[in-house]
matplotlib code that plots the C-alpha trace (Angstrom):
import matplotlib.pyplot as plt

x = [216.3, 215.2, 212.1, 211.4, 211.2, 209.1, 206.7, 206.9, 206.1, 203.3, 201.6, 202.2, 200.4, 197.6, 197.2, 197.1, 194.5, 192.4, 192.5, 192.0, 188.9, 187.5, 188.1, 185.6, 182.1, 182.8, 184.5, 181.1, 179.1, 180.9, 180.8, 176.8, 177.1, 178.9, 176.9, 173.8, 175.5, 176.4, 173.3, 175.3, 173.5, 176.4, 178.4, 175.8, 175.5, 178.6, 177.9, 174.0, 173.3, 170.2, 169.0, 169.1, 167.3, 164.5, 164.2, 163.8, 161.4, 159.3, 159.3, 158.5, 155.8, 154.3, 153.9, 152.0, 149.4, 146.8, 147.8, 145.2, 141.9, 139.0, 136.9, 133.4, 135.6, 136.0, 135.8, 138.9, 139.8, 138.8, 140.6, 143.4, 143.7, 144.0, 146.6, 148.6, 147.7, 149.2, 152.0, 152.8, 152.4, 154.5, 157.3, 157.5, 157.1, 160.3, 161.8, 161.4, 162.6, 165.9, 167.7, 170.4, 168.2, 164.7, 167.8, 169.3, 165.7, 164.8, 167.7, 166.5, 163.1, 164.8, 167.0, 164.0, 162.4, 165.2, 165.3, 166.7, 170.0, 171.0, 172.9, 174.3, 172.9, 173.8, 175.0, 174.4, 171.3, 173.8, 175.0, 171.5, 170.3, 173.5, 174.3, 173.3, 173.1, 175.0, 176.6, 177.2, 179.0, 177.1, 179.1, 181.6, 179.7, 176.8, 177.2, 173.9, 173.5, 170.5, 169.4, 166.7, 164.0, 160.7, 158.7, 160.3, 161.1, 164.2, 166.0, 168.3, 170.3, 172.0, 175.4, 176.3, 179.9, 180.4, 183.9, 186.1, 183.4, 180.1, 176.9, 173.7, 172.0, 168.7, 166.9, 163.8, 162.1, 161.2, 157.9, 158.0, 155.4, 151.7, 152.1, 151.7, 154.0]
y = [44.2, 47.8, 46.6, 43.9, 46.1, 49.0, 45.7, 44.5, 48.0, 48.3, 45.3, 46.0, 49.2, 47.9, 45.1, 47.8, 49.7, 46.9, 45.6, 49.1, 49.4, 46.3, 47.1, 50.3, 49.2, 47.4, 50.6, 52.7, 50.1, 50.5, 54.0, 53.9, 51.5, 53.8, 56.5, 54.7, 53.5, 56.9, 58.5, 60.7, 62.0, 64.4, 61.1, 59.3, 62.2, 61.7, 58.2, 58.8, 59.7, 61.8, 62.0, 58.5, 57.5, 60.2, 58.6, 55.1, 55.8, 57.8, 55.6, 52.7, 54.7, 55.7, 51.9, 51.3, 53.3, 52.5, 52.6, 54.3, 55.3, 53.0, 53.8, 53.8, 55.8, 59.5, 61.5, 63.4, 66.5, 65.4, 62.4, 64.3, 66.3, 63.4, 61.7, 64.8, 65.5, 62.2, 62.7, 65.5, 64.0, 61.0, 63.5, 64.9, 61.7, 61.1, 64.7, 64.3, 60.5, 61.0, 63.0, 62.0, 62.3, 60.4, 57.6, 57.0, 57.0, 54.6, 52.3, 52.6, 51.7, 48.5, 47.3, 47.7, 45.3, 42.8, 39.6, 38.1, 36.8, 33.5, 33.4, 36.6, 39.9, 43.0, 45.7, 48.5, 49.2, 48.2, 45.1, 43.9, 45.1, 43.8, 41.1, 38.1, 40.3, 38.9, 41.1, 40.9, 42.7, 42.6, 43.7, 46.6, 48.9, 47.6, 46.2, 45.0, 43.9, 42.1, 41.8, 39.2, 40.9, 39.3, 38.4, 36.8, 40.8, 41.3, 44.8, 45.8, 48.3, 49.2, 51.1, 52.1, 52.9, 56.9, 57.3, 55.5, 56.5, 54.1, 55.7, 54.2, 54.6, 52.8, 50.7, 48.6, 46.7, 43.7, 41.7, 38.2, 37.0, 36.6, 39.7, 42.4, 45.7]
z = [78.1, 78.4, 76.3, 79.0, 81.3, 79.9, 79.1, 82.8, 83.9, 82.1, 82.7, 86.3, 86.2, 84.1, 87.0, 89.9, 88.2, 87.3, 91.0, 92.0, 89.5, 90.6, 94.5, 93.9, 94.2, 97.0, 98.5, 97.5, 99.4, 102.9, 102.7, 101.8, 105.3, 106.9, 106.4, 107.5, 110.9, 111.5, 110.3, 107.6, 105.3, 104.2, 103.8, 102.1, 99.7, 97.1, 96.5, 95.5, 91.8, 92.6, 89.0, 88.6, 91.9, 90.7, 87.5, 88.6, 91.4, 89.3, 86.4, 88.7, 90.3, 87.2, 85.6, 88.1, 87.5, 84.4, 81.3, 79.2, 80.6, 80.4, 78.1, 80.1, 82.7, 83.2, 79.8, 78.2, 79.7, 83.4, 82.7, 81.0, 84.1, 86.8, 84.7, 84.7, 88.3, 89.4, 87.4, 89.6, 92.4, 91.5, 90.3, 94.2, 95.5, 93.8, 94.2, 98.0, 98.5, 96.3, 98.6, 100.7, 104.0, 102.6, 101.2, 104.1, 106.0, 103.4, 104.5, 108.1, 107.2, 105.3, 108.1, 110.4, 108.4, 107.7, 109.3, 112.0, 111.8, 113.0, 115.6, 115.9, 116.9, 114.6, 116.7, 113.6, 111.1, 108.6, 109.8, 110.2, 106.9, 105.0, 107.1, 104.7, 101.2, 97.9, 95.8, 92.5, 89.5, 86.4, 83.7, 83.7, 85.1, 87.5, 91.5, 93.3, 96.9, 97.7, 101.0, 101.9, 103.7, 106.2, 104.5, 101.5, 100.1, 98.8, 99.2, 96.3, 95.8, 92.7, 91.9, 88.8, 87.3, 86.4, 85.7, 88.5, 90.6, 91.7, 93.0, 94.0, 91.1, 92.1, 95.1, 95.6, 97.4, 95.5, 97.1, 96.2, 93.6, 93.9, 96.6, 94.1, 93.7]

ax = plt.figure().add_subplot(projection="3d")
ax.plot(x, y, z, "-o")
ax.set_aspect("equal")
plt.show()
């Protein structure tokens, strides 16, 4: 009997903490909404993994640009030198976006540029940014919301699992194709 009931007890907790680990990104998310319908960037800030975001935007930013230099193209050093001047730049570029303030102006700029939804008028940015998104959970330790955008863009935003915690861990806008990067 007293086995029976160590075993229900157990099982119990594990269930509570499961539903309370799955319950998280979600929970992440509203506050991220939250914060942008307020305009709190202090709020915003604990659920941003800065390092992350910086990554990702640089590393996007820098595939774009060439690969190699062309070879009737500027010569070696001069070359050398505007490959490791745009490097720089795309390292502030990113230093200066991933903060909470140039985030939550990001998701501003996004929700200015979301559709219309039918039928309804949003009465916050978030609402009319996040009003028809998807989420998903991919895995144990991803949650992305998608929000369609005009223009056939999509607007995702990542979170990734550190801990018990979630963070936004990385956003884009993603153009549809055949309407470049």
């Amino acid at each position: 009997m007293r086995t029976t009931i160590i075993l229900c007890v157990t099982i119990a907790v594990f269930g509570v903490f499961g539903a309370w680990l799955h319950a998280q990104p979600g929970k992440a998310f509203n506050t991220v909404q939250t914060a942008m319908d307020r305009d709190d960037a202090a709020m915003l800030a604990p659920c941003l993994d800065l390092t992350a975001l910086r990554s990702n935007i640089k590393n996007r930013e820098a595939a774009k640009l060439p690969g190699e230099m062309p070879k009737e193209g500027v010569p070696g050093l001069l070359g050398l030198l505007g490959q490791a001047l745009a490097d720089t730049v795309i390292g502030a570029l990113a230093q200066g976006m991933a903060t909470p303030e140039g985030i939550l102006a990001l998701l501003r700029g996004a929700a200015a540029s979301a559709p219309d939804l039918p039928g309804k008028s949003p009465r916050t940015p978030s609402e009319r940014l996040f009003g028809q998104a998807k989420t998903e959970l991919i895995g144990f330790d991803r949650y992305v919301v998608s929000a369609p955008m005009k223009g056939g863009s999509v607007f995702t935003l990542v979170f990734s699992r550190q801990g018990t915690q979630w963070k936004v861990s990385d956003l884009e806008v993603v153009k549809p194709s055949g309407q470049g990067k």
